[in-house]
PDB file of N, CA, C and O in Angstrom:
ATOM      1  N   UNK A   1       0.860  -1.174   0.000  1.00  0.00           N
ATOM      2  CA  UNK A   1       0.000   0.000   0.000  1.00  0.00           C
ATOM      3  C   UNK A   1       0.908   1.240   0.000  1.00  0.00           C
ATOM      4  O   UNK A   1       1.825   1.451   0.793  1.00  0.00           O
ATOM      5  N   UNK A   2       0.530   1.988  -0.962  1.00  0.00           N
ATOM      6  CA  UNK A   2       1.513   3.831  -0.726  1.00  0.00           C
ATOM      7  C   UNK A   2       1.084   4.167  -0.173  1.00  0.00           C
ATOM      8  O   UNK A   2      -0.005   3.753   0.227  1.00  0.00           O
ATOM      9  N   UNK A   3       1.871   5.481   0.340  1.00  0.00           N
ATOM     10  CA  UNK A   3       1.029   6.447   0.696  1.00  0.00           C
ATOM     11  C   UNK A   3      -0.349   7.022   0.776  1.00  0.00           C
ATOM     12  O   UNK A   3      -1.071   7.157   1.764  1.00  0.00           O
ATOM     13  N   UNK A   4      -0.595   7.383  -0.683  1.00  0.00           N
ATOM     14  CA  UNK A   4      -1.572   8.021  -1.419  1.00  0.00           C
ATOM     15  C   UNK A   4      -2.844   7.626  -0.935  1.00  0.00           C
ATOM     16  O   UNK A   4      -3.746   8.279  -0.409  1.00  0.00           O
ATOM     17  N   UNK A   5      -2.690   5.938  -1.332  1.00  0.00           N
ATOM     18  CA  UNK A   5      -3.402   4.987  -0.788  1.00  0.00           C
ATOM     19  C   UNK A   5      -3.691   4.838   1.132  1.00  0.00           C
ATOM     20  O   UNK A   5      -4.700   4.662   1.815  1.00  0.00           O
ATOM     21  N   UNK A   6      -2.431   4.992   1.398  1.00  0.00           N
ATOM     22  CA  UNK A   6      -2.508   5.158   3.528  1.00  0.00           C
ATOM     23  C   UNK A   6      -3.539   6.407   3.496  1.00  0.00           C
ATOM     24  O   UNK A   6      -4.402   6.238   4.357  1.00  0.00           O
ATOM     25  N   UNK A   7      -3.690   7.430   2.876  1.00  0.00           N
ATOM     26  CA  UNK A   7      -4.061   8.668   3.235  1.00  0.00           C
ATOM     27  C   UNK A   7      -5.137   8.358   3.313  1.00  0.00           C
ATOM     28  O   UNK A   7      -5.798   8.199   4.339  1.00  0.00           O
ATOM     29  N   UNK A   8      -5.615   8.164   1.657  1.00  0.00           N
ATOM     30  CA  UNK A   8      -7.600   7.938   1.314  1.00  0.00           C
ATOM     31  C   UNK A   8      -7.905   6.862   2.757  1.00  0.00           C
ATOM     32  O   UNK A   8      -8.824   7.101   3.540  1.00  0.00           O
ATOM     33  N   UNK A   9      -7.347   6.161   2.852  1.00  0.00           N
ATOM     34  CA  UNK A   9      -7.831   5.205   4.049  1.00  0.00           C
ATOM     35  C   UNK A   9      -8.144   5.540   5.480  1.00  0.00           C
ATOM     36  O   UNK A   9      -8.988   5.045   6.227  1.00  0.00           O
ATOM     37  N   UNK A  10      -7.194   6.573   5.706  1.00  0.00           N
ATOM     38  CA  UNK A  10      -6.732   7.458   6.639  1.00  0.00           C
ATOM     39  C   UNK A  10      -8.205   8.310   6.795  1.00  0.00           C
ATOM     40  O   UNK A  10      -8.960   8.115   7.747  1.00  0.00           O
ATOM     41  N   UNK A  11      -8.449   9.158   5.844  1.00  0.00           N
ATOM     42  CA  UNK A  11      -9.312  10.051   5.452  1.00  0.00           C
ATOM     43  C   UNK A  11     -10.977   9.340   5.769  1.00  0.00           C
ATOM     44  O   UNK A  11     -11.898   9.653   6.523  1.00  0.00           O
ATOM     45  N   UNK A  12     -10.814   8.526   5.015  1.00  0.00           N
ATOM     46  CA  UNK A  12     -12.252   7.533   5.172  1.00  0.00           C
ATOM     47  C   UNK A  12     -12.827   7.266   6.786  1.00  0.00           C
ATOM     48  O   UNK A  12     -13.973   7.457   7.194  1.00  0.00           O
ATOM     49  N   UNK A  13     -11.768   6.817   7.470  1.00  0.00           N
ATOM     50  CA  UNK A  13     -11.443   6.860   9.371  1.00  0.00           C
ATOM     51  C   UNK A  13     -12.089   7.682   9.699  1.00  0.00           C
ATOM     52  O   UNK A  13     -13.094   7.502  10.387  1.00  0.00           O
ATOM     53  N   UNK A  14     -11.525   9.258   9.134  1.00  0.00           N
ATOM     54  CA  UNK A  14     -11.548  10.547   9.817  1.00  0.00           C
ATOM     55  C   UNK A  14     -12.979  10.811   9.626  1.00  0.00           C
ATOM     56  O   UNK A  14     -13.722  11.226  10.516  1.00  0.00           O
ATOM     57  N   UNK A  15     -13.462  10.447   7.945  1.00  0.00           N
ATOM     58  CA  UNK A  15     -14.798  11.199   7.862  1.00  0.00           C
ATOM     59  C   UNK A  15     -16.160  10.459   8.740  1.00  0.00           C
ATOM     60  O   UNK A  15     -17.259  10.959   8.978  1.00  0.00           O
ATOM     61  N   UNK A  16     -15.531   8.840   9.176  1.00  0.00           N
ATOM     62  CA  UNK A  16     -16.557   8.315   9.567  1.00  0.00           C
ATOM     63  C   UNK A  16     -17.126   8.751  10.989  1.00  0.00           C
ATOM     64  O   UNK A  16     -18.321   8.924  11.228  1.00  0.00           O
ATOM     65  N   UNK A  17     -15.781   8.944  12.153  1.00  0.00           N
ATOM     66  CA  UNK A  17     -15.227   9.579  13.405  1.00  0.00           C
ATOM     67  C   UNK A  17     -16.375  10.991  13.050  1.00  0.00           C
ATOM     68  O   UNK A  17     -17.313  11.083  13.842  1.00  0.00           O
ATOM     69  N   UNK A  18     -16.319  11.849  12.126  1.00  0.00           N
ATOM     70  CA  UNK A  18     -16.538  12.962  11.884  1.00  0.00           C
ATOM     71  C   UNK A  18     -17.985  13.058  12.233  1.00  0.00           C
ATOM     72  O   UNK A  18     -18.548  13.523  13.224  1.00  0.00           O
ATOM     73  N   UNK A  19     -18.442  12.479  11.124  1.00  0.00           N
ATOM     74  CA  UNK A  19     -20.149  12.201  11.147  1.00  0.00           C
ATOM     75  C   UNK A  19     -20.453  11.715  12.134  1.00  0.00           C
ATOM     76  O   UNK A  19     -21.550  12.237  12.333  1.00  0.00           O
ATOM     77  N   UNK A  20     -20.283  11.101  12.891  1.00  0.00           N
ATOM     78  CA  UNK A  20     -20.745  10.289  14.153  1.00  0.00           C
ATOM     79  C   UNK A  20     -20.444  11.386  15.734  1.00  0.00           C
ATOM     80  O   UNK A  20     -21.028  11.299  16.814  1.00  0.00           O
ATOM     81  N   UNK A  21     -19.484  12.227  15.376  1.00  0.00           N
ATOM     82  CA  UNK A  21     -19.436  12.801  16.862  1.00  0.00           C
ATOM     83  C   UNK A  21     -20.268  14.226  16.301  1.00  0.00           C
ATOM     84  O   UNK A  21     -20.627  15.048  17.144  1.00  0.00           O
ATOM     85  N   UNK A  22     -20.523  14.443  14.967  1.00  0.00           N
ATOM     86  CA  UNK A  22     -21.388  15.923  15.054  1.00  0.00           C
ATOM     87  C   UNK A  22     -22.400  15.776  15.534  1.00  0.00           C
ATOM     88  O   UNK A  22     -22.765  16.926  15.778  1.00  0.00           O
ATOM     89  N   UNK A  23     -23.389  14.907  15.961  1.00  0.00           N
ATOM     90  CA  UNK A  23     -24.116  15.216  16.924  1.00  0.00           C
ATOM     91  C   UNK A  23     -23.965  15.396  18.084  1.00  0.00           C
ATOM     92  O   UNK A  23     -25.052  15.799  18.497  1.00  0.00           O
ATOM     93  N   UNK A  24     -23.106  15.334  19.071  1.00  0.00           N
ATOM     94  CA  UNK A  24     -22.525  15.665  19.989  1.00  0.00           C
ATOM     95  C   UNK A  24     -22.640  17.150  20.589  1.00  0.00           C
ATOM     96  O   UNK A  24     -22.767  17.470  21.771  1.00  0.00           O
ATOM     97  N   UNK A  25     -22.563  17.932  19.503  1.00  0.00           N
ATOM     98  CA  UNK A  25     -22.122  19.430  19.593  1.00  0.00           C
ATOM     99  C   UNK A  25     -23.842  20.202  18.672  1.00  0.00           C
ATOM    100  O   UNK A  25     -23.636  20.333  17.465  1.00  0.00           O
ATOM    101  N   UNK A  26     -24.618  20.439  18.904  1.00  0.00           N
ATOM    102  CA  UNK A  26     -25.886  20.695  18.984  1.00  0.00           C
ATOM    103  C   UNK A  26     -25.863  22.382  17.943  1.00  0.00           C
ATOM    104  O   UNK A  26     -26.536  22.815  17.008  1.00  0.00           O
ATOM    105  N   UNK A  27     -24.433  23.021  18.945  1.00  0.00           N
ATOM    106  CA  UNK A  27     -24.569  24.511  17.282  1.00  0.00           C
ATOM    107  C   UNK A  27     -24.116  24.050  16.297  1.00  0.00           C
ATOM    108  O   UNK A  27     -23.562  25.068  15.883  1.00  0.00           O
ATOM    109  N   UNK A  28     -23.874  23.212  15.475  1.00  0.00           N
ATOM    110  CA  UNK A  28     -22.807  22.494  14.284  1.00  0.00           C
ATOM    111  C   UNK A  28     -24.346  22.421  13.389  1.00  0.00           C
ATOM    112  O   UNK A  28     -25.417  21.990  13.817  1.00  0.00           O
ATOM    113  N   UNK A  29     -24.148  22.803  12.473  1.00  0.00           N
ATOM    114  CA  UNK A  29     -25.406  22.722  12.023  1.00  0.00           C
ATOM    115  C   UNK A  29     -25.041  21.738  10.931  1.00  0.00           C
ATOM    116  O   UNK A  29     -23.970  21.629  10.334  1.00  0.00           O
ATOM    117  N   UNK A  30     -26.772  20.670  10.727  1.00  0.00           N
ATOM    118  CA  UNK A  30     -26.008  19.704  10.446  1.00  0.00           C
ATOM    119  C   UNK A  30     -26.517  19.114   8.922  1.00  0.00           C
ATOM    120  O   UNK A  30     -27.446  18.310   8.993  1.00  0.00           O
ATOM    121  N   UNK A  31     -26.176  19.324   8.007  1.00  0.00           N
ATOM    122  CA  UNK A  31     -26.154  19.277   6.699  1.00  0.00           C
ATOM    123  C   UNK A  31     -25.948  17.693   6.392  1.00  0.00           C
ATOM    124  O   UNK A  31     -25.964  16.798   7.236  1.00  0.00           O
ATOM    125  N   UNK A  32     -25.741  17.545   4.929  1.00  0.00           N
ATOM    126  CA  UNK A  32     -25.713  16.302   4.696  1.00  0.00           C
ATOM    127  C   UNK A  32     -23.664  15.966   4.839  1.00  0.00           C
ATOM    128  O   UNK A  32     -22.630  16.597   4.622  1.00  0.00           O
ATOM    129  N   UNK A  33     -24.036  14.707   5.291  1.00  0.00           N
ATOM    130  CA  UNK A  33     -22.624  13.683   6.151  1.00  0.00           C
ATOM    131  C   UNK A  33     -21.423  14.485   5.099  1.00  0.00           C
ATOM    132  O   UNK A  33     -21.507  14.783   3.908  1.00  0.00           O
ATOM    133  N   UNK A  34     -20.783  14.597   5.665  1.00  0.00           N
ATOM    134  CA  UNK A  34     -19.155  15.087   5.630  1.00  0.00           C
ATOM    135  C   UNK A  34     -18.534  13.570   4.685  1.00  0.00           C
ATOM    136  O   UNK A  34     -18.523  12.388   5.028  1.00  0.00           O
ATOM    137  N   UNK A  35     -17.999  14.337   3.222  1.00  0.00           N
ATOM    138  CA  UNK A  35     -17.389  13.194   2.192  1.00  0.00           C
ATOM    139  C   UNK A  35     -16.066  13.997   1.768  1.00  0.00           C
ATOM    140  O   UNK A  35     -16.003  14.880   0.913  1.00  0.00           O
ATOM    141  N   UNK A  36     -14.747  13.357   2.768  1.00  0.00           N
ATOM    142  CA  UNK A  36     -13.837  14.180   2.454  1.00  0.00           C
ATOM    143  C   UNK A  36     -12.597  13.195   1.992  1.00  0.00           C
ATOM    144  O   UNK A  36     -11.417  13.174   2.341  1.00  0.00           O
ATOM    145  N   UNK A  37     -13.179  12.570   1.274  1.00  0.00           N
ATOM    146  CA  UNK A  37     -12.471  11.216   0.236  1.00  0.00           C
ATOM    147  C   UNK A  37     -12.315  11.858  -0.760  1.00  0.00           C
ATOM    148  O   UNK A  37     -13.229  11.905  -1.583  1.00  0.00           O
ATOM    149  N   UNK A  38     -10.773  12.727  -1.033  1.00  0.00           N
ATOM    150  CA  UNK A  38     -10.558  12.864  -2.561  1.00  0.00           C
ATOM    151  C   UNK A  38     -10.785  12.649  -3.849  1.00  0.00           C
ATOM    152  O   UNK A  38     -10.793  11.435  -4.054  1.00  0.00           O
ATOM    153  N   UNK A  39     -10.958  13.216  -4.737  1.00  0.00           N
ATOM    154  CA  UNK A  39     -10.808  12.779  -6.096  1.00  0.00           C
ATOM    155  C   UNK A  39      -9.662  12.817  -6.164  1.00  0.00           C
ATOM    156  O   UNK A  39      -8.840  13.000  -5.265  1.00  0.00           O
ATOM    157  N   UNK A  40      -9.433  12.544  -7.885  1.00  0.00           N
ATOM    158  CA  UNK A  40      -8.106  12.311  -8.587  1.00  0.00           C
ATOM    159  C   UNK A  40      -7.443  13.976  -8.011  1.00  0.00           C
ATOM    160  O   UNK A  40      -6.372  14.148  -7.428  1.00  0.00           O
ATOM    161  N   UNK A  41      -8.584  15.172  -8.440  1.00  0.00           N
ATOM    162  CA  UNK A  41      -7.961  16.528  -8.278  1.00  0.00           C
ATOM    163  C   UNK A  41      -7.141  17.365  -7.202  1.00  0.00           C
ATOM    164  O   UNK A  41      -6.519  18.425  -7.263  1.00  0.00           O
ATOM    165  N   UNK A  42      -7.441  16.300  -6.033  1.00  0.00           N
ATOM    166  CA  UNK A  42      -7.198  16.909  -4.739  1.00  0.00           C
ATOM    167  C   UNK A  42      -6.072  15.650  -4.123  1.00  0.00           C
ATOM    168  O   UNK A  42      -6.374  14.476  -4.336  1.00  0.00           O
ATOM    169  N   UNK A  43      -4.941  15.939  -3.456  1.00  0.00           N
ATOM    170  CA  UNK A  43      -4.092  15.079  -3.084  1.00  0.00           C
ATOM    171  C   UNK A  43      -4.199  14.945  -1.600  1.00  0.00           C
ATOM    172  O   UNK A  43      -4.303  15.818  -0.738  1.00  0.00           O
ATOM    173  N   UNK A  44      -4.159  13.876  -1.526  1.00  0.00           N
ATOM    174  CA  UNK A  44      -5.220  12.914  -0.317  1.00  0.00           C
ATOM    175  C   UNK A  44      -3.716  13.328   0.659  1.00  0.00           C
ATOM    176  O   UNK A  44      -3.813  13.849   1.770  1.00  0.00           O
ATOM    177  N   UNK A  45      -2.897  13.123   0.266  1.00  0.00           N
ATOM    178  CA  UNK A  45      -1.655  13.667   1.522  1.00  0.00           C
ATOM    179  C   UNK A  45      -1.959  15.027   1.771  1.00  0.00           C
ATOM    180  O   UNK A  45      -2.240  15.293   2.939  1.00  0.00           O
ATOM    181  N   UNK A  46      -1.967  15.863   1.025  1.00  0.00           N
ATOM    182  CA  UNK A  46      -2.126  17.647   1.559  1.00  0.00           C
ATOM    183  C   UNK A  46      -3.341  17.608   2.518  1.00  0.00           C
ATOM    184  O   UNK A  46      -3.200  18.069   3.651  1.00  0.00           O
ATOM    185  N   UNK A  47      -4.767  16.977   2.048  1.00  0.00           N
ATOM    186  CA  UNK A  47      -5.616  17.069   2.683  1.00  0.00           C
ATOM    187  C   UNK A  47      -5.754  16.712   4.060  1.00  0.00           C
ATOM    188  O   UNK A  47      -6.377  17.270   4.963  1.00  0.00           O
ATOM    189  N   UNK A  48      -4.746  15.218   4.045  1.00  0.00           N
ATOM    190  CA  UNK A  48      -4.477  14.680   5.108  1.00  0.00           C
ATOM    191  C   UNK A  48      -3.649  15.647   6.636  1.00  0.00           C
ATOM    192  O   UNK A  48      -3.775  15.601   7.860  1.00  0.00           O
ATOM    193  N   UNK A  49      -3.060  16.211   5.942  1.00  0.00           N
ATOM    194  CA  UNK A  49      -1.770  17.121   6.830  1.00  0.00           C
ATOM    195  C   UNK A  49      -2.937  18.138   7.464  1.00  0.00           C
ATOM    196  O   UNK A  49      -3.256  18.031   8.648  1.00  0.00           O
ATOM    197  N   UNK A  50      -3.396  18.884   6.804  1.00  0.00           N
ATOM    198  CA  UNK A  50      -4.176  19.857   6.743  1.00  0.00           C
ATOM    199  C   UNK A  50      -5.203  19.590   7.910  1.00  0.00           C
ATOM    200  O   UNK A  50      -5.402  20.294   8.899  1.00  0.00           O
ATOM    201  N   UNK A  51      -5.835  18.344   7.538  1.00  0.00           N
ATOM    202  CA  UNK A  51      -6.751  17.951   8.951  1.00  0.00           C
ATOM    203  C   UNK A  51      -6.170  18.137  10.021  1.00  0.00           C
ATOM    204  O   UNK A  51      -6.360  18.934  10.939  1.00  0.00           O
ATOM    205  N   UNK A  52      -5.069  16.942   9.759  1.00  0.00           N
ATOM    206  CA  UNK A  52      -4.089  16.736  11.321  1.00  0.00           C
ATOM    207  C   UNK A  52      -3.394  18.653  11.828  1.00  0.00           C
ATOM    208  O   UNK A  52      -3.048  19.106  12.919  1.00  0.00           O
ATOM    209  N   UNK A  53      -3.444  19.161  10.710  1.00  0.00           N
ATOM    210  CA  UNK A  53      -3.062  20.348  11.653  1.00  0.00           C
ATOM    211  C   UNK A  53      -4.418  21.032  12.412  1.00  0.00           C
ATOM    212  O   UNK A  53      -4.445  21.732  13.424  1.00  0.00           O
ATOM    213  N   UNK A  54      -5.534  20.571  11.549  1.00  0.00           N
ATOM    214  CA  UNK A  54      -6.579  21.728  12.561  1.00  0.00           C
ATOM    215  C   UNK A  54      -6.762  20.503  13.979  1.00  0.00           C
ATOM    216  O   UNK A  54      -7.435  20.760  14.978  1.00  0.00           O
ATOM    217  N   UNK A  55      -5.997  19.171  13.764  1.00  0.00           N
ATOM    218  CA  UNK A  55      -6.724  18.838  15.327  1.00  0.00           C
ATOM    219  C   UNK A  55      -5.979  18.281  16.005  1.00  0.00           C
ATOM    220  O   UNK A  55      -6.309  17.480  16.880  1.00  0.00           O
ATOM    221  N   UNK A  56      -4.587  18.679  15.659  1.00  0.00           N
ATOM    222  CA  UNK A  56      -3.235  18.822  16.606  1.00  0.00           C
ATOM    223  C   UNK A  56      -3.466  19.987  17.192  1.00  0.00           C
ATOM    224  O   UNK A  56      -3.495  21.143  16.770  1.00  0.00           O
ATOM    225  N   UNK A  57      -3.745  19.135  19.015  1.00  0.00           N
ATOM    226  CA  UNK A  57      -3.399  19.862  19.896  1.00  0.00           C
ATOM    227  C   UNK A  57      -4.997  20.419  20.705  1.00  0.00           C
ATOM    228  O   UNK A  57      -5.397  21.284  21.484  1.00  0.00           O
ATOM    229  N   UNK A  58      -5.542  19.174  19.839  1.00  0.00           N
ATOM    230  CA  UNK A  58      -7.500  19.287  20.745  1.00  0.00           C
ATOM    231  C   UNK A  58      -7.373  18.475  22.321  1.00  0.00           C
ATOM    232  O   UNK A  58      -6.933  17.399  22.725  1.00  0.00           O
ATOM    233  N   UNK A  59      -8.227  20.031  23.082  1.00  0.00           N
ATOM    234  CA  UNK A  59      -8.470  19.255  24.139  1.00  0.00           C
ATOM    235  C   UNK A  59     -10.012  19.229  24.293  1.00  0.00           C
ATOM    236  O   UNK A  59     -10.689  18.967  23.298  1.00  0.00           O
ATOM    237  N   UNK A  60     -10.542  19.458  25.354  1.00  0.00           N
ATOM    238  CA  UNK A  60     -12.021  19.459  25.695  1.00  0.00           C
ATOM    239  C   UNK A  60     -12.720  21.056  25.473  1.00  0.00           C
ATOM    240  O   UNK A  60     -13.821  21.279  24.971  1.00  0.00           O
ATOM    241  N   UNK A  61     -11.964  21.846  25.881  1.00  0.00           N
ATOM    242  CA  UNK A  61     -12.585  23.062  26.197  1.00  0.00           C
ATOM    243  C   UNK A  61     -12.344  23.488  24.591  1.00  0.00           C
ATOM    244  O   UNK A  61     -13.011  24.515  24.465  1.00  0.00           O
ATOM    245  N   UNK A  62     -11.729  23.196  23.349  1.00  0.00           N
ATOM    246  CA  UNK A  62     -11.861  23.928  21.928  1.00  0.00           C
ATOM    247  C   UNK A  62     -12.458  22.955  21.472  1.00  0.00           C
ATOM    248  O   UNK A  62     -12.933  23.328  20.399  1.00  0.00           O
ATOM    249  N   UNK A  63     -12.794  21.604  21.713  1.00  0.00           N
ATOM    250  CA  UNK A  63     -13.342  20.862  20.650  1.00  0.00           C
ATOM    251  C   UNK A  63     -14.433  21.379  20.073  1.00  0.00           C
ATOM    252  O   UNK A  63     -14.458  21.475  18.846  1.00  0.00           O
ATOM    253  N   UNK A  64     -15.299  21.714  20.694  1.00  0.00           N
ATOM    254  CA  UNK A  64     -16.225  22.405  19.384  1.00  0.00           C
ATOM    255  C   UNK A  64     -15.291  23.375  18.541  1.00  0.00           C
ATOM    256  O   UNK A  64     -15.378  23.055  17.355  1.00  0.00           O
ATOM    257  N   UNK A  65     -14.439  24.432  18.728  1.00  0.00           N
ATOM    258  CA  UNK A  65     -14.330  25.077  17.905  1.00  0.00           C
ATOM    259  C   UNK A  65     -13.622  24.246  16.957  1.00  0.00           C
ATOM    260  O   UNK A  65     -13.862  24.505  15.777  1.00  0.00           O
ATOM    261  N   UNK A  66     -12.677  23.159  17.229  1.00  0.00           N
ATOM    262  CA  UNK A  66     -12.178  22.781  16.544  1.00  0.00           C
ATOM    263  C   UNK A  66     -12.656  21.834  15.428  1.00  0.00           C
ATOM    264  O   UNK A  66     -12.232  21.559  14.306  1.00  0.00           O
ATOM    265  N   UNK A  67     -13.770  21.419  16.223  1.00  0.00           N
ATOM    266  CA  UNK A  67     -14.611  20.555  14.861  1.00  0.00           C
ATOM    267  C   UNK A  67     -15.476  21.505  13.535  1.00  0.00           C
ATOM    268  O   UNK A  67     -15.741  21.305  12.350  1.00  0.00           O
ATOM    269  N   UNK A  68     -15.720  22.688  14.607  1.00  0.00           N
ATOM    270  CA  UNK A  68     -16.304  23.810  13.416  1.00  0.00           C
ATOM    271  C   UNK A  68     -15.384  24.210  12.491  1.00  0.00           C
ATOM    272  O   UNK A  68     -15.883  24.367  11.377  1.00  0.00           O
ATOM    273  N   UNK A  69     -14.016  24.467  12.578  1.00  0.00           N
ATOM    274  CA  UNK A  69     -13.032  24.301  11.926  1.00  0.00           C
ATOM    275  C   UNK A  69     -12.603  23.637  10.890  1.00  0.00           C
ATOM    276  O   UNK A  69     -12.266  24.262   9.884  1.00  0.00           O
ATOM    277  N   UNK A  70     -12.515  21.927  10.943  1.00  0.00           N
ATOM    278  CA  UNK A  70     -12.918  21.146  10.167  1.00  0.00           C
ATOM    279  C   UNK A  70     -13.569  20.823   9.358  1.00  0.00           C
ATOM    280  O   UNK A  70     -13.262  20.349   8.264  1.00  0.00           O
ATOM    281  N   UNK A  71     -14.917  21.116   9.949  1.00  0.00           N
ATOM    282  CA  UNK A  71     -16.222  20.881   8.836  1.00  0.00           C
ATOM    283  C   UNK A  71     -16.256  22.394   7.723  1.00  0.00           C
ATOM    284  O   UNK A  71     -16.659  22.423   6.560  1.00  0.00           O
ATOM    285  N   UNK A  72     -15.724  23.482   8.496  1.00  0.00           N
ATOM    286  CA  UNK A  72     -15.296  24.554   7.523  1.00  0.00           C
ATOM    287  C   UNK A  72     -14.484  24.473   6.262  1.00  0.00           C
ATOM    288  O   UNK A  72     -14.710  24.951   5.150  1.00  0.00           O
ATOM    289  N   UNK A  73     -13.227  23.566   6.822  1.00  0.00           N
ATOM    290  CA  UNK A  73     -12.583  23.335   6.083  1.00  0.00           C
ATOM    291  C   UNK A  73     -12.988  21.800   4.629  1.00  0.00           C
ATOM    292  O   UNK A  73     -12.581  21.777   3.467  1.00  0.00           O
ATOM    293  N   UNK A  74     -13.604  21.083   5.123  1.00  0.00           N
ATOM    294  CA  UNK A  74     -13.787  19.918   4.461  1.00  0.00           C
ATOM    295  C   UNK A  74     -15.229  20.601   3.781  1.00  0.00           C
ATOM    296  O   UNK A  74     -15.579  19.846   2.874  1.00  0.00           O
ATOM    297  N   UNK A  75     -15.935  21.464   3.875  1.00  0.00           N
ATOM    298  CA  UNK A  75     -16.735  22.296   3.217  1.00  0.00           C
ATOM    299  C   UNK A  75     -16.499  22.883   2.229  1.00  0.00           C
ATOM    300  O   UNK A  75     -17.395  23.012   1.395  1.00  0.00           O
ATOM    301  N   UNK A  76     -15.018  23.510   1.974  1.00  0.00           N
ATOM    302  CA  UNK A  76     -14.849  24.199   0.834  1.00  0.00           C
ATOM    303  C   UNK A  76     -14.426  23.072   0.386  1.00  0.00           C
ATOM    304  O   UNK A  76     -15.316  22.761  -0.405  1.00  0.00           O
ATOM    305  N   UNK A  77     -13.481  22.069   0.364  1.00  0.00           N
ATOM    306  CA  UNK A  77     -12.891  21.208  -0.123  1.00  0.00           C
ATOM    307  C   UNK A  77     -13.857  20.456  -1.622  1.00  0.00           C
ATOM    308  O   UNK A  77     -13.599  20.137  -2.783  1.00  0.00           O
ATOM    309  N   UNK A  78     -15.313  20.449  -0.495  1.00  0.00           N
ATOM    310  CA  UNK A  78     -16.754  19.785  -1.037  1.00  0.00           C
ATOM    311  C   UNK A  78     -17.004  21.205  -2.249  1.00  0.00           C
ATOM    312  O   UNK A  78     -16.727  20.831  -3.388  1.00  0.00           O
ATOM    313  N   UNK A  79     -17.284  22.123  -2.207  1.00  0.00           N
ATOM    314  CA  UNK A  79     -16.891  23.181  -2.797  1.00  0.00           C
ATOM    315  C   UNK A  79     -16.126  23.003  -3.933  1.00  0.00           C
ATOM    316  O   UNK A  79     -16.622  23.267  -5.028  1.00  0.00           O
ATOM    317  N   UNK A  80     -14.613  22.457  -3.808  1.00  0.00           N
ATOM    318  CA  UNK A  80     -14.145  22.937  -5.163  1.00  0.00           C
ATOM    319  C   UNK A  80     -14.188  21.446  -6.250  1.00  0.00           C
ATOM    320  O   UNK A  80     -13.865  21.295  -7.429  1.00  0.00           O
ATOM    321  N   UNK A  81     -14.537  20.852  -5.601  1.00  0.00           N
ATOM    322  CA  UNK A  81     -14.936  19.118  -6.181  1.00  0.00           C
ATOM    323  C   UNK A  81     -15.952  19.413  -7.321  1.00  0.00           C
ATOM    324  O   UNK A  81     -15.975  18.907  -8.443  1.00  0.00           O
ATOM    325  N   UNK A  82     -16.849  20.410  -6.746  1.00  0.00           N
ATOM    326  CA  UNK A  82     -17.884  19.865  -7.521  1.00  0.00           C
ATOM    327  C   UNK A  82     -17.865  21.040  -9.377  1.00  0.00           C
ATOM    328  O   UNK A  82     -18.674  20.795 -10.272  1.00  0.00           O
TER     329      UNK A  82
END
């Protein structure tokens, strides 16, 4: 397995984790499930880093902000896909 391949797999983890704890957090408003599985256009390592930086370094008291963060970010992502 490459990389490329570790990432999308990686990613798939993250989005499932994702969808499942936004109900948790009640202001997150909640749209249809978070799909932040690359295409060919978008490189599943950048995307990958990018996550891990918005949630390097979550504790209890930012997790909401930090998940609003995320879904901000995996929002435009959904954005330039289409």
């Amino acid at each position: 397995m490459d990389n490329q391949e570790r990432a999308i797999e990686a990613l798939r983890k993250i989005e499932t984790v994702i969808n499942e704890v936004r109900d948790i957090f009640p202001n997150i408003i909640k749209k249809e499930q978070i799909k932040i599985v690359p295409k060919d256009d978008n490189d599943p390592i950048r995307i990958l880093k990018r996550v891990s930086g918005i949630i390097v370094n979550y504790n209890e008291s930012n997790a909401e902000r930090k998940l609003e963060s995320l879904l901000k970010y995996l929002g435009s992502i959904s954005r330039e896909k289409k």
